[in-house]
FIFI-243701 format. One record per residue (C-alpha): residue in one letter; x, y, z. Coordinates in pm, whole numbers, padded with zeros to 5 digits, always signed. Layout:
N
AXYZ...
END
This chain:
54
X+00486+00490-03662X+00676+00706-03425X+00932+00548-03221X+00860+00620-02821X+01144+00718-02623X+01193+00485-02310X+01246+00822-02047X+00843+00991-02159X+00713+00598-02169X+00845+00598-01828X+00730+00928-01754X+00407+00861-01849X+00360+00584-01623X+00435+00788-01351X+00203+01014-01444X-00058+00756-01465X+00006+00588-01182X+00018+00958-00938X-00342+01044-01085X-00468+00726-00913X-00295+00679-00624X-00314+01115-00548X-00124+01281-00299X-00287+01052+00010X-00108+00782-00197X+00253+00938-00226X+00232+01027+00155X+00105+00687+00266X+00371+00480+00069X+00648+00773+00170X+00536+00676+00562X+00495+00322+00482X+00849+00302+00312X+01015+00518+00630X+00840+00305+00879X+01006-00002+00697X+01337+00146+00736X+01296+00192+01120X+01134-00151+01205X+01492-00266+00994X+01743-00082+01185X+01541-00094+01516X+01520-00452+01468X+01852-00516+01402X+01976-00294+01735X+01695-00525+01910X+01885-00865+01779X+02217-00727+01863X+02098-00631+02235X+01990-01021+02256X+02293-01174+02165X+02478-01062+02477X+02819-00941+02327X+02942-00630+02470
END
């Protein structure tokens, strides 16, 4: 019985998981994640515009 390090376990996941999801995948969740970040901040301007405080 070998004994698995935890970084290539974790490696190997990755691995797994980017040879189903592809490259479509990584640049869909990339956008997805960005998009996130704007609706966040732009959303939080938006909220702060509405409250009336200059």
């Amino acid at each position: 019985m070998t004994p698995q390090h935890p970084e290539t376990d974790r490696n190997s996941k990755f691995k797994k998981w980017f040879k189903r999801v592809g490259i479509g995948g990584l640049i869909f969740f990339t956008l997805k994640g960005i998009a996130w970040l704007f609706v966040f901040y732009f959303g939080a301007e938006m909220f702060n515009d509405c409250s009336g405080h200059q």
